[in-house]
C-alpha positions as CSV (number, residue, x, y, z in Angstrom):
1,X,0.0,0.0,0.0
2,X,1.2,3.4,-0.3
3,X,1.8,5.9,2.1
4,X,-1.7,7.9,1.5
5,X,-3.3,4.3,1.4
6,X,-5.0,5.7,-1.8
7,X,-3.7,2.4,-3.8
8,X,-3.0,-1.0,-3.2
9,X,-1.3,-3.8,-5.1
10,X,-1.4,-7.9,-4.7
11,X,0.2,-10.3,-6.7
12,X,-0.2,-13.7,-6.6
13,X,2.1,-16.4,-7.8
14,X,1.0,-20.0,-7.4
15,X,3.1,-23.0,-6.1
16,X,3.0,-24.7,-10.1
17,X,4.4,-21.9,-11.4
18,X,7.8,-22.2,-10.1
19,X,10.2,-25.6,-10.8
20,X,10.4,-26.4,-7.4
21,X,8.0,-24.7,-4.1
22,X,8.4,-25.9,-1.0
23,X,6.4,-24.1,2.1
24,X,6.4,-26.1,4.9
25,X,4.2,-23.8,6.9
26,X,2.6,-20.3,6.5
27,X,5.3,-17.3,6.3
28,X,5.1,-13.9,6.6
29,X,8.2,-12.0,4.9
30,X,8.4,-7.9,5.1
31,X,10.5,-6.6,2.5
32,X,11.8,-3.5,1.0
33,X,10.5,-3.1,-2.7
34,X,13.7,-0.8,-4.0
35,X,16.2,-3.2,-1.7
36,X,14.5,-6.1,-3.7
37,X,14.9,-4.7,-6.7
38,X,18.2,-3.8,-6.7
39,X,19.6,-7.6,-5.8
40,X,17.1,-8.9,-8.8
41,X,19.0,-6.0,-11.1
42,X,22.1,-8.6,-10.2
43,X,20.8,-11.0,-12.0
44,X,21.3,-12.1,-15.4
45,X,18.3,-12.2,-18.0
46,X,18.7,-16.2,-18.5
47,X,19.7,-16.8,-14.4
48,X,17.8,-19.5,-12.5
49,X,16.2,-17.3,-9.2
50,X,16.1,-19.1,-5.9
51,X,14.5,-17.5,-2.8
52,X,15.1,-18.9,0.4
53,X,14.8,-17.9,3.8
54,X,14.8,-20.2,6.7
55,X,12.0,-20.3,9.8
56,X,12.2,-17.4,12.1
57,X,15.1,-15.7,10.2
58,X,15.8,-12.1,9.8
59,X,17.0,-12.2,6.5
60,X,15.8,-13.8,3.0
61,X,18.3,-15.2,0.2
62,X,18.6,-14.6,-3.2
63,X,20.3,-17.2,-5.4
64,X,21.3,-16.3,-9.0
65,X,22.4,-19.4,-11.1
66,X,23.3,-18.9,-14.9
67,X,22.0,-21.0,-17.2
68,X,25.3,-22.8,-17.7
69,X,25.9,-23.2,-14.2
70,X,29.2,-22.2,-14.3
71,X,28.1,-19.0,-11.8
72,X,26.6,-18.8,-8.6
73,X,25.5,-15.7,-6.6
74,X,24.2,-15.3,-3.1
75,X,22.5,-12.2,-2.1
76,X,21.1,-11.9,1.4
77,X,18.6,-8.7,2.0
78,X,17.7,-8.1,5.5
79,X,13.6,-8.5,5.9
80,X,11.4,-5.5,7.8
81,X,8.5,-5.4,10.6
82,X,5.3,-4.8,8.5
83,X,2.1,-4.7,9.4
84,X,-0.2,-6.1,7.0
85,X,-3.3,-6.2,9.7
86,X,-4.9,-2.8,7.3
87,X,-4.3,-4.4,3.8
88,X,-7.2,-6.9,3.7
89,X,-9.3,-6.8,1.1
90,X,-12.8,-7.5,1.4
91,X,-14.7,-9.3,-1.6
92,X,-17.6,-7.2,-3.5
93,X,-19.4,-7.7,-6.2
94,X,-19.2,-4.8,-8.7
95,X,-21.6,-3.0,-11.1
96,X,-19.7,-3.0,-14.0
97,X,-16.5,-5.4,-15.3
98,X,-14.8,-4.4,-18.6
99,X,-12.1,-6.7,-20.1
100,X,-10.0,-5.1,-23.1
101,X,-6.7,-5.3,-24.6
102,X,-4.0,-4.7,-22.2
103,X,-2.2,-2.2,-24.8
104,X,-5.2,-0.2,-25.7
105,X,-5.6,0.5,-22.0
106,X,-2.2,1.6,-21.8
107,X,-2.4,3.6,-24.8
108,X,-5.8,5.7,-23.1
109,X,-4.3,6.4,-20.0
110,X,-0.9,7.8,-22.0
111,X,-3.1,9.8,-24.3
112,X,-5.1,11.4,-21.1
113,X,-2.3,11.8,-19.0
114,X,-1.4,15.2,-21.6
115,X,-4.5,16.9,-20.7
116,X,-5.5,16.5,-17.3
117,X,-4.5,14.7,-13.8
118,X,-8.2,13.8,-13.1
119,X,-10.1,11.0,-15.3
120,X,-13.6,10.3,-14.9
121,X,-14.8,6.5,-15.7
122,X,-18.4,5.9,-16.7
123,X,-20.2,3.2,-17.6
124,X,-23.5,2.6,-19.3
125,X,-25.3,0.8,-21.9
126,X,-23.3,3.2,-24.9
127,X,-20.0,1.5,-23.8
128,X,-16.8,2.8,-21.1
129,X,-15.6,6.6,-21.1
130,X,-12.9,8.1,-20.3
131,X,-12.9,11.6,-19.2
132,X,-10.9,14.4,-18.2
133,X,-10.1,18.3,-18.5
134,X,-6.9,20.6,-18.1
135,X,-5.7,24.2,-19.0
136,X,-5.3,22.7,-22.6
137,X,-8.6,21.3,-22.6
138,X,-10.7,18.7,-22.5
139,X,-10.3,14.7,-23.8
140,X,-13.1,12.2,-23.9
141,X,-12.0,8.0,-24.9
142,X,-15.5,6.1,-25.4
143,X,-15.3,2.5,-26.0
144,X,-18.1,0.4,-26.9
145,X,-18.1,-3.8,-26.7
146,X,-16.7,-5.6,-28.9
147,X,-16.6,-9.1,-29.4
148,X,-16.3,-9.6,-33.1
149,X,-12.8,-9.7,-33.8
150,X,-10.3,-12.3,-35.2
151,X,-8.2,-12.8,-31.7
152,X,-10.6,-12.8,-27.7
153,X,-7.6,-11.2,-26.1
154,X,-8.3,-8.0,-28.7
155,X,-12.0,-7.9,-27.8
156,X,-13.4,-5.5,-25.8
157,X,-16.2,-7.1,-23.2
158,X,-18.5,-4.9,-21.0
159,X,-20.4,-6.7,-18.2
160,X,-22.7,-3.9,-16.4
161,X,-25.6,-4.8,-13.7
162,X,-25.7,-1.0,-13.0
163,X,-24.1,2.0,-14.5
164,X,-21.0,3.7,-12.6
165,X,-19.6,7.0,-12.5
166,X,-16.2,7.3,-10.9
167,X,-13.3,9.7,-10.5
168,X,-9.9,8.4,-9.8
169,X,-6.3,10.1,-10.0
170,X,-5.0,9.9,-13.3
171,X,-1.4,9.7,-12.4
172,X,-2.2,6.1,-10.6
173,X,-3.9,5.2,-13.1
174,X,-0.8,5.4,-15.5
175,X,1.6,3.6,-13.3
176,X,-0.5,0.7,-12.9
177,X,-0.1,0.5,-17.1
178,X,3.3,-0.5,-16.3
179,X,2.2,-4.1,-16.0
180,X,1.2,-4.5,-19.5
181,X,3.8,-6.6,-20.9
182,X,2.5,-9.1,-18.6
183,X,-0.6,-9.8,-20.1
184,X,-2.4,-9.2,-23.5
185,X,-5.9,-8.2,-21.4
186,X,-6.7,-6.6,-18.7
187,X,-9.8,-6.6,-16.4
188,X,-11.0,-3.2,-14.9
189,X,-13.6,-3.6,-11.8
190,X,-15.6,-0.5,-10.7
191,X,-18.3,0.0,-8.1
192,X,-19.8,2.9,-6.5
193,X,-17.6,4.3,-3.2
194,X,-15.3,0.9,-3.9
195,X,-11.8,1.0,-5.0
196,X,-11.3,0.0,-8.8
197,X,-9.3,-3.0,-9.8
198,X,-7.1,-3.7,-12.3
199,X,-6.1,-6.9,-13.2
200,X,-3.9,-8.4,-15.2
201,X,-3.8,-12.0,-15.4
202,X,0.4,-13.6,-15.0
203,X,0.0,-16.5,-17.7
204,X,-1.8,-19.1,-15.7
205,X,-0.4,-19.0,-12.1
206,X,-1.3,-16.0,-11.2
207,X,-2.0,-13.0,-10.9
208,X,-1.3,-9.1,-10.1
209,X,-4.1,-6.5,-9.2
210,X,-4.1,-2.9,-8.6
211,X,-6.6,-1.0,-6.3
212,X,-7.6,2.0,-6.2
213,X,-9.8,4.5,-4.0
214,X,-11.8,7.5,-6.1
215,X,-11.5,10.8,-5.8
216,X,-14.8,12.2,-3.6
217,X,-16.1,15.7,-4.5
218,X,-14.2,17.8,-1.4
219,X,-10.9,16.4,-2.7
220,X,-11.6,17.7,-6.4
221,X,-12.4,21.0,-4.7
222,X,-9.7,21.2,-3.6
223,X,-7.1,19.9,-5.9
């Protein structure tokens, strides 16, 4: 979560998705994102990547072994009290689901992001917009369903029981496009007063998904 708790992100990765998993009880492992990242920058695109850490330990282990095997590399990155108590997340049925090509998405939030900082989602029985306005002007994305196309992961789906109207911070929003080369769709979840999620679906073990809390009218006032 972030440090406003305005977004949220879980990812999942399944035990058969790795070549060997092995949990012999439940483990809870606090770690620093930019120390994490900077021992996974060590290793090599081909590498084999082992994580280890041992029961009650302080630290985890990151084992980097090239494809040849002719180079080993131990890392060791020292693991952090969290509390994850707050980052629950409750199940809830939404009003409207919309699956579309993961690119496309990209692409909307990359063309709004040059006008404004605010986006406005709506959905209703014409399709999904996208909506926002700066000093520049104004920008408005409306896409209808669209199943009739060569390829399902390049059709655009739209699943409403109710129509929505929510405002959300653009600049989120763009970041969480960041996981499109994971996946060639992505599935956008919106509610009214819920957090919207994004997902995008990691092959088939798992998954990551990005949450995020709307704007509410005295915070637009005020922006």
């Amino acid at each position: 979560m972030d440090s406003s708790h305005v977004s949220l992100v879980a990812l999942l990765l399944r035990p058969e998705g790795f070549e060997h998993y092995r949990c012999d009880r439940n483990l809870s492992m606090g770690m620093n994102l930019g120390n994490m990242s900077r021992m996974l920058k060590c290793a090599g695109n081909d590498d084999i990547i082992t994580l280890k850490a041992d029961d009650g330990s302080d630290t985890v282990t990151f084992m980097f072994e090239s494809a040849t095997q002719d180079k080993i590399s131990d890392f060791e990155m020292k693991l952090m009290d969290i509390d994850s108590e707050h980052l629950g997340i409750p199940d809830a049925e939404y009003q409207a689901i919309v699956r579309m090509p993961s690119a496309e998405f990209a692409r909307i939030w990359k063309d709004l992001a040059a006008i404004g900082d605010t986006v406005v989602i709506s959905v209703t029985k014409e399709g999904v917009k996208f909506s926002t306005a700066g000093d520049i002007g104004t920008a408005n994305i409306v896409l209808r369903q669209n199943t009739t196309v060569d390829k399902p992961e390049e059709a655009t789906i739209i699943e409403m029981n109710s129509p929505v109207w929510l405002t959300f911070a653009l600049m989120f929003m763009n970041s969480f496009t960041k996981a499109t080369p994971l996946s060639n769709t992505v599935t956008i979840s919106l509610s009214s007063e819920l957090p919207v999620v994004v997902e995008y679906k990691i092959a088939e073990i798992g998954y990551i998904r990005f949450y995020l809390a709307p704007k509410v009218e005295d915070e637009m006032d005020g922006d």
